[in-house]
N, C-alpha and C positions, 0 to 999 in steps of 0.2 A: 243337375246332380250328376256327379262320377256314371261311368258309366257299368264300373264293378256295381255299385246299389242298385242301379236298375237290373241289372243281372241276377243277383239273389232275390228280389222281391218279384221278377217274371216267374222265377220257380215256383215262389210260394203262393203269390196268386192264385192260382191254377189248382189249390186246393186252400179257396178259402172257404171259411163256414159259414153257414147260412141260418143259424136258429139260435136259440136259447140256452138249447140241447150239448150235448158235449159230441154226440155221436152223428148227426142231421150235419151235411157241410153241401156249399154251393158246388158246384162242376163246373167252372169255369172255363168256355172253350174260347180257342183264337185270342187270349189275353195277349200274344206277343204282335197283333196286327197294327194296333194302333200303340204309340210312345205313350206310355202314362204318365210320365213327367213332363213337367211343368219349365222347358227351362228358358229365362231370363234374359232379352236380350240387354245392352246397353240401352238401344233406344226405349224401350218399355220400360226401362227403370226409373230413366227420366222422363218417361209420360205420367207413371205414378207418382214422381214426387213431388211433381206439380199440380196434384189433387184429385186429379182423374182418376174412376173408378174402372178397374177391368172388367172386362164380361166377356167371355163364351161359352159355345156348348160345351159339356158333359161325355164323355164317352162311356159307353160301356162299364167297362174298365179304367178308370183314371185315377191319378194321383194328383193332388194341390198341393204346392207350398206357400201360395200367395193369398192374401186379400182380395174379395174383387165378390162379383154375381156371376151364377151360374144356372144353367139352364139346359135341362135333360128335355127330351122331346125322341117320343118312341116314333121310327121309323117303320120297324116289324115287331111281333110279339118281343121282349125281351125280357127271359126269366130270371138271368141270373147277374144280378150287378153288382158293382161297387166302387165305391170313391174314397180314396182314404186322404183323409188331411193328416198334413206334417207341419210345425212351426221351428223356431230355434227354441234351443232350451228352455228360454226364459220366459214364452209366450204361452198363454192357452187359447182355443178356437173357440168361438162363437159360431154354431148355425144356425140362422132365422129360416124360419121357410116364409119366404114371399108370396110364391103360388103354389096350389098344388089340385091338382086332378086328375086322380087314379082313382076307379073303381074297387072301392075296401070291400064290397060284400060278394065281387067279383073273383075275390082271388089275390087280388093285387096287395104289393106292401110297401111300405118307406117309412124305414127304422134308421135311427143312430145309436152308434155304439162310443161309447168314453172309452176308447182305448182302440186298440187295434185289434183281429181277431184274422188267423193266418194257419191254415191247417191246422185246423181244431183248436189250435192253443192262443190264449189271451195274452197282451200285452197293455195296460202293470197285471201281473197275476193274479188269483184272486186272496193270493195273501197279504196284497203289499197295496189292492184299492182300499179305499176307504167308501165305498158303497158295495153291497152285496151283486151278485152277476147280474139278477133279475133287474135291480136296480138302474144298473148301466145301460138298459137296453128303452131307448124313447120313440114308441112305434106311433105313427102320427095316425094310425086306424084306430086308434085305440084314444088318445089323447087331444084330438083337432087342435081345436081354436085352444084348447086350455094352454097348449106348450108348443109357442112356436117358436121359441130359444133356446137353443141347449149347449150349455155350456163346459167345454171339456176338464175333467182334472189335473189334465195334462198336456204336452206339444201335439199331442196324436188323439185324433178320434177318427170314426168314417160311418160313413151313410151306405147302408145296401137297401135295394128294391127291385122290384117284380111288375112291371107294366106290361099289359096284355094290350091294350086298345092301340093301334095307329093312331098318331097324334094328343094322347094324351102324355103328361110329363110334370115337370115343377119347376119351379127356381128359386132356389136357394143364394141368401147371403153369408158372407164368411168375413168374420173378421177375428183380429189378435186381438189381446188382451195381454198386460206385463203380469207377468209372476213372481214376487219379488225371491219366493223362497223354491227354485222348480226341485220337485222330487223324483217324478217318474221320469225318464225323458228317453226318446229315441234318439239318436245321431242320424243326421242329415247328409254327415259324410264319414269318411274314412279318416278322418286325422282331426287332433283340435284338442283343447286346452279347457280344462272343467273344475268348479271349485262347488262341491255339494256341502252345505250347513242346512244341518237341522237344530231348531231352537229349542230345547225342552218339549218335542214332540213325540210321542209315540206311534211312532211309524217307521214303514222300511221306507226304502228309496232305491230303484235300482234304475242304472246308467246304460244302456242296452246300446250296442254297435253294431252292427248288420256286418261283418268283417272280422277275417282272422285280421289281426292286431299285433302290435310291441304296445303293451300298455306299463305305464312308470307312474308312479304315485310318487312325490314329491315333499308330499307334507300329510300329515296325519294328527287330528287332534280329538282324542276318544275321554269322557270324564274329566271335560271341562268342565267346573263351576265354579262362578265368583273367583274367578281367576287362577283359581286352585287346580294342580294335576292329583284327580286321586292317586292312590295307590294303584301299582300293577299288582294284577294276579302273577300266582306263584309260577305255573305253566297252563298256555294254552289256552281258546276258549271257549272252556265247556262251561256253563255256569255265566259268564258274563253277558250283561245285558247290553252290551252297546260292544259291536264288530262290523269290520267290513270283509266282505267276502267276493273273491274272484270266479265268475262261472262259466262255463262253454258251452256249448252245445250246437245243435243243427236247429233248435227250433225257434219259436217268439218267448217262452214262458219261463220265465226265471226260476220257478219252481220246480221245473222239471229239467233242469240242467246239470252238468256235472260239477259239484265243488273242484274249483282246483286249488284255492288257498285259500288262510281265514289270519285276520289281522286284528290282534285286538291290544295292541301296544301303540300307545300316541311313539311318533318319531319327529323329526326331522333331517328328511336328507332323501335318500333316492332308493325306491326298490321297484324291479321291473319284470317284467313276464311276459313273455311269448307265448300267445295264446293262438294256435292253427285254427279254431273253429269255426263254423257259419257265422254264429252270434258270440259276441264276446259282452259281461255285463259285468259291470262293476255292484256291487249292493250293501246298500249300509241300513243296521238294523240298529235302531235306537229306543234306547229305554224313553227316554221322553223326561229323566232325571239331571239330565246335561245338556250344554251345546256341544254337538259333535259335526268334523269338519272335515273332508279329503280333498287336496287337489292332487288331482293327474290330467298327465299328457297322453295322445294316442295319436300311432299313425298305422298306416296299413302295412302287415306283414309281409316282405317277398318273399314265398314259399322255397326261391332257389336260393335263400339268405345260407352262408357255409359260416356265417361269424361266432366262434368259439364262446363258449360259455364263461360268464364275466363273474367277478364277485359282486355278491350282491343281486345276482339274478336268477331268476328258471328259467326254465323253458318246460313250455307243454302241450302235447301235441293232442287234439282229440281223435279218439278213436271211434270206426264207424261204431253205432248201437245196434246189438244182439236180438 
């Protein structure tokens, strides 16, 4: 992965959360000692596609984007952990737990979360999952033998825990799974080409970029049915069930982001927007009455970018929060 991504998710590491709770978060110390990414040589690539399974340890602190088994084993007490899985858009994770031996009445934990959870704030929101918070959260002291699969809603989930014993740990297997229709989804990188349809669904969908951005939407198709375009609203959309909305912000949570625009006219052709933010998300909210469709493009913003202001485009910069 870029090496800007790993640079914003070192910051937010460092305050990720550790509970149920909205106010309870991990202190994660020395996150920047060891690389948490995962990255791919040529040769590994061609050892996996020739069948072979990957496998190593676990750190601390680590990031997956691969398939393979994995295998934590406490060294010294360790309180405060975590491992976030990432996929491509179109993929969901599977984690089995293979082994596992930690002391539950000890102290000890090994929970998954369906999503990601980054300074306090949740990634999809809790307006845009489709399982309640408590829901999301599969703590295996609590669960054993009954659940030892868990399967994500989305490209992103992650596993924390709390091993006290030397020598005790788990191992975990990870695999993808295709999504034919992905809603939630994190970006893996800074640039890249995305087509979101929802079928007659009721639900948001938000596109979440770790990156200020030039994001361009290409094509827009809002109250589609039966081939039909309804009608547009007269102005604006207050009142319309089905929009897509541009948001920024510094954190993971879409909900608590800044609106920068809101689009609720089907088009065809180009509209684009500079957006300076940590996170930049695209978000489409659908009645679940129509097929609704966006594709956009995105690459990373040069902040020393001096390119005048185009027709047909914004620019918007976000400002620190008060």
């Amino acid at each position: 992965m870029p090496s800007a991504f790993q640079f914003q998710c070192h910051l937010l590491l460092i305050f990720l959360a550790a509970s149920k709770g909205e106010t309870r978060y991990l202190e994660v110390r020395d996150a920047g000692e060891d690389d948490p990414f995962l990255l791919l040589s040529e040769d590994l690539k061609r050892e996996l596609s020739a069948g072979q399974i990957y496998r190593r340890s676990l750190r601390c602190i680590d990031m997956l984007s691969i398939e393979g088994q994995f295998t934590f084993t406490a060294d010294q007490p360790q309180l405060h952990c975590a491992t976030f899985f990432i996929g491509e858009p179109e993929e969901l994770i599977t984690i089995h737990y293979d082994f596992v031996n930690i002391d539950c009445q000890g102290g000890d934990f090994l929970k998954v979360f369906d999503g990601w959870i980054l300074k306090g704030e949740k990634f999809p929101s809790s307006l845009d999952h489709p399982l309640t918070t408590s829901q999301r959260y599969v703590d295996f002291c609590e669960s054993g033998n009954i659940q030892r699969s868990i399967r994500s809603s989305q490209n992103v989930a992650m596993i924390f825990f709390r091993i006290q014993q030397v020598g005790n740990g788990f191992t975990v297997t990870v695999k993808k799974n295709s999504n034919l229709f992905p809603c939630n989804v994190i970006s893996q990188t800074p640039s890249g080409r995305f087509t979101m349809v929802i079928p007659h669904q009721h639900r948001n969908c938000s596109f979440s970029i770790i990156y200020p951005v030039v994001i361009k939407i290409s094509d827009l198709i809002l109250g589609h049915l039966n081939g039909l375009f309804l009608k547009k609203p007269s102005a604006g959309c207050a009142g319309v069930g089905d929009f897509v909305e541009l948001l920024g912000g510094a954190g993971l949570d879409p909900s608590k982001m800044f609106p920068l625009a809101d689009l609720c006219h089907s088009f065809h052709g180009s509209a684009q927007m500079k957006i300076g933010c940590d996170n930049t998300v695209l978000r489409m909210v659908s009645s679940g009455k129509h097929i609704n469709r966006v594709t956009f493009e995105y690459h990373q913003l040069d902040l020393q970018e001096t390119e005048t202001r185009k027709e047909n485009s914004i620019e918007e910069f976000c400002f620190p929060s008060i």
